[in-house]
Wavefront OBJ file of the C-alpha trace (Angstrom):
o trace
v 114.219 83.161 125.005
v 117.376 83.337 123.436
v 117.721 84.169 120.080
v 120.168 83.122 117.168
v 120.515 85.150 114.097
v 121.297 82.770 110.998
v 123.721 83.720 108.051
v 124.753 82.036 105.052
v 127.057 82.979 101.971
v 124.637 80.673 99.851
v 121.707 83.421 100.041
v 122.122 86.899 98.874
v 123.808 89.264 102.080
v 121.267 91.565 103.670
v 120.634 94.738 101.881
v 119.297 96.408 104.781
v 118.415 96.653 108.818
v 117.378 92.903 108.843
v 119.169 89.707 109.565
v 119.060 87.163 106.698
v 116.688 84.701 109.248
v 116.159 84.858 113.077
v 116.136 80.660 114.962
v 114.179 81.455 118.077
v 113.255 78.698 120.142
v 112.071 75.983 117.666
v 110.942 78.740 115.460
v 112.837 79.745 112.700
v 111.652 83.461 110.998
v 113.087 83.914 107.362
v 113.364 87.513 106.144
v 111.844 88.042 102.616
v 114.260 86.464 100.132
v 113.960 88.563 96.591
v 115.942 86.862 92.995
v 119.401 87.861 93.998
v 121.874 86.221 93.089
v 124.024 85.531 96.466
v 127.463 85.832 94.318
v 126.969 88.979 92.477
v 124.245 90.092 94.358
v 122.426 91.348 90.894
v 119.105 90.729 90.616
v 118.855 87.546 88.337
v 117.975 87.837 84.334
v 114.335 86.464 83.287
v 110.971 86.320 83.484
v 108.835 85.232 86.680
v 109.839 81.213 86.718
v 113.336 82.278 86.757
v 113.427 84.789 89.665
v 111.083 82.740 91.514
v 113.458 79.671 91.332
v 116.071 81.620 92.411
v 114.086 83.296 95.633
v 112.988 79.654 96.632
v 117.150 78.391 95.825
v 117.667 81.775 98.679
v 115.124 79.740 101.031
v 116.238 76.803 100.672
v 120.242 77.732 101.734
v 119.025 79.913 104.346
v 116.406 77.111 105.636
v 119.780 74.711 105.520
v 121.920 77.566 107.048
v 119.390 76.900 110.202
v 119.167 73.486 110.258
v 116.093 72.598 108.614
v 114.857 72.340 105.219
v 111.760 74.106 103.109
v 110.012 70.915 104.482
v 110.421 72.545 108.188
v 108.524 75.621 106.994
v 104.617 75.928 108.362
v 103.852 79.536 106.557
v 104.859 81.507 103.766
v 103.979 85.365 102.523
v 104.360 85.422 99.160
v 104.049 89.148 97.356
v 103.834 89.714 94.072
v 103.957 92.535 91.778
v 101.526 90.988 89.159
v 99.017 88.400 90.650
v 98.676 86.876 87.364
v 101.557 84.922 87.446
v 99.552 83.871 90.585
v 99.511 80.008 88.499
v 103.674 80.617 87.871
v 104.347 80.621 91.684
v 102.372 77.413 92.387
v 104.303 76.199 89.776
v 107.870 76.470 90.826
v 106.857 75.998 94.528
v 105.363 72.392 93.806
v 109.023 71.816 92.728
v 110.201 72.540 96.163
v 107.143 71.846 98.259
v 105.853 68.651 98.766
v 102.330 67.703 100.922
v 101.357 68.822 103.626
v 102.156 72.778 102.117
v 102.632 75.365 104.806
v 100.042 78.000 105.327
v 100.621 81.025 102.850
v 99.314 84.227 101.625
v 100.116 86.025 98.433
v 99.548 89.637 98.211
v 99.969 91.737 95.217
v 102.157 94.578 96.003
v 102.645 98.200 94.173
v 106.246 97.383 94.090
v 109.402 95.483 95.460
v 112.933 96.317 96.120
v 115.209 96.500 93.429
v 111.584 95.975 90.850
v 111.590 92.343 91.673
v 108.579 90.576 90.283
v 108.505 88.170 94.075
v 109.570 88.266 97.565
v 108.880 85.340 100.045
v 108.995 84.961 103.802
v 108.811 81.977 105.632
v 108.462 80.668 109.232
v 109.916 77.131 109.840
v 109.649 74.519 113.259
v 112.590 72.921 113.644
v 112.611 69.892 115.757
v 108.998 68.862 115.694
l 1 2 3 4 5 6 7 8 9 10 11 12 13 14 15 16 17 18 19 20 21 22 23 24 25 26 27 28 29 30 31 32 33 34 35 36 37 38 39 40 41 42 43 44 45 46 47 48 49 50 51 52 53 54 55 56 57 58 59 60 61 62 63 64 65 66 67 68 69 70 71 72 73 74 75 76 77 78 79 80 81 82 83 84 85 86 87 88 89 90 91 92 93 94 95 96 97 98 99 100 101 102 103 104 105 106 107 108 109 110 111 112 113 114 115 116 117 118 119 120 121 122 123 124 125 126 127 128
């Protein structure tokens, strides 16, 4: 199976040994996107809403840099450095997720890169 790796100037640059998303067949595997902003690559001012607006703004333009959309996407890891604003992240992602939701998880995590507050993965099926 061949595989395509997917980059986009509208999502923050890879900090690391990772490729901003992988397309793989109809299968498209979206490395954790964290509240950089993709111009100055600074993590973004605010509380939770903001920076998880701005990780699910990183989704969406690497979801588009594939081909698809967040509506493409069938599961989502969400991790969180405070599970109380648990309520925060269904918030903001009923503003970009509409019925049927993918599968997700959210784990609370000792810590994220850069002290983020979120990071989210997602796997999308293109082509359905």
């Amino acid at each position: 199976m061949s595989r395509q790796i997917i980059n986009t100037e509208a999502a923050p640059a890879a900090i690391g040994t990772y490729s901003q998303a992988v397309h793989a067949g109809n299968l498209v595997f979206i490395s954790g996107q964290i509240p950089l902003d993709p111009v100055s690559m600074e993590v973004v001012d605010g509380q939770f809403k903001v920076q998880a607006i701005r990780v699910f703004e990183n989704l969406r333009a690497v979801a588009a840099a594939s081909g698809g959309s967040l509506a493409d996407a069938v599961k989502m890891t969400v991790y969180l450095a405070d599970l109380s604003n648990f309520p925060l992240l269904n918030e903001v992602m009923g503003d970009y997720m509409t019925e049927p939701y993918p599968a997700r998880a959210a784990v609370e995590v000792s810590a994220l890169p850069k002290g983020v507050m979120v990071e989210i993965d997602a796997i999308l099926v293109l082509g359905d």
